[in-house]
C-alpha beads as a LAMMPS data file, in Angstrom:
LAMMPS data file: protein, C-alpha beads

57 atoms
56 bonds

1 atom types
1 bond types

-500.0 500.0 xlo xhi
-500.0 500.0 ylo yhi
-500.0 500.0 zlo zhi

Masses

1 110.0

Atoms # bond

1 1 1 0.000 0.000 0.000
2 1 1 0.951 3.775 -0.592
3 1 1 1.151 5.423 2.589
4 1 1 -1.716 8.063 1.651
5 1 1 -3.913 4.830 1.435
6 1 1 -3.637 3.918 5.104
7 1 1 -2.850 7.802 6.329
8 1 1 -4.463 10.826 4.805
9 1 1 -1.391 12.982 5.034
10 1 1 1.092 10.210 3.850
11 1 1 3.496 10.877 6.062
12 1 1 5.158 8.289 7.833
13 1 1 6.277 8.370 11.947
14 1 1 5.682 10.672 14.573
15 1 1 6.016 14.289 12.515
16 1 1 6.594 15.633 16.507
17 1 1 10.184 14.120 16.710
18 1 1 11.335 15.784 13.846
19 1 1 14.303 18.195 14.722
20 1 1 16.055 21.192 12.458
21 1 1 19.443 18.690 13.095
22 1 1 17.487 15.976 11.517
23 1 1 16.406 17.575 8.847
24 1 1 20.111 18.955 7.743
25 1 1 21.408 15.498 8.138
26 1 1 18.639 14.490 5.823
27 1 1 19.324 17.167 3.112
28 1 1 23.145 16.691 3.346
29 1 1 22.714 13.257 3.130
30 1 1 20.936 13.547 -0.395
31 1 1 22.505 16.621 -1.816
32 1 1 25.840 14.088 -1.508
33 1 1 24.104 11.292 -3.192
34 1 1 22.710 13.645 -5.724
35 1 1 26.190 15.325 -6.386
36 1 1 27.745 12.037 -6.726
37 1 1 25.534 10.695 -9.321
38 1 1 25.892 13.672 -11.660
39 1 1 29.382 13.227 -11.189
40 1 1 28.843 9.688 -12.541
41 1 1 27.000 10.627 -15.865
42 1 1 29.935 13.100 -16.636
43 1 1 31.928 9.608 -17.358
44 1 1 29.038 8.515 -19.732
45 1 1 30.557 8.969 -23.474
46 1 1 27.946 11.085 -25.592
47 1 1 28.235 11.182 -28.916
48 1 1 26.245 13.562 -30.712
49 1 1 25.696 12.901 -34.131
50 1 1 23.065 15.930 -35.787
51 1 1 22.660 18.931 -33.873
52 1 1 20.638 21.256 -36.200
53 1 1 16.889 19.975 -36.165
54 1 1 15.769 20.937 -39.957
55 1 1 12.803 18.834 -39.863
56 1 1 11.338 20.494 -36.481
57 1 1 9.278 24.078 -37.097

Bonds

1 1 1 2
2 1 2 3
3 1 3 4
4 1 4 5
5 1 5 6
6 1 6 7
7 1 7 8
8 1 8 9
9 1 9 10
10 1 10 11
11 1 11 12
12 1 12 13
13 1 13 14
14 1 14 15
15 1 15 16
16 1 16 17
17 1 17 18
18 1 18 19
19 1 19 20
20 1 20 21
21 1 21 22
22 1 22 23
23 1 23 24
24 1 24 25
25 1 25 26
26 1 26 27
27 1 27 28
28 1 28 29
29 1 29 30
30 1 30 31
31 1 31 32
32 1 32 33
33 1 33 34
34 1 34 35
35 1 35 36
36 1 36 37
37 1 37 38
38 1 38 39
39 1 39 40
40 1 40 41
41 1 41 42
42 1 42 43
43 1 43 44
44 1 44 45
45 1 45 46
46 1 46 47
47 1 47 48
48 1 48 49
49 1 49 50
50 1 50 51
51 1 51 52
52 1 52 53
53 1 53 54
54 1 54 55
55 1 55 56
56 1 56 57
């Protein structure tokens, strides 16, 4: 089940415990996970092969 199916806000936990530190953690954890990824793609080869789009209006 999707948590809005059992809860109407969807939220999961006790929302009360939350703390500003939490929250941080949580956002530096995932901007570092996001940063690493794009870092990742740069090391996909990308070949582009026709760059002007004549047949588009």
């Amino acid at each position: 089940m999707d948590h809005h199916e059992f809860v109407e806000s969807g939220t999961i936990g006790n929302p009360m415990r939350a703390t500003m530190e939490k929250g941080e953690e949580a956002f530096r954890r995932l901007s570092e996970h996001t940063a690493k990824a794009v870092l990742e793609l740069t090391k996909v080869p990308v070949t582009v092969k026709n760059r002007e789009f004549v047949d588009r209006v």
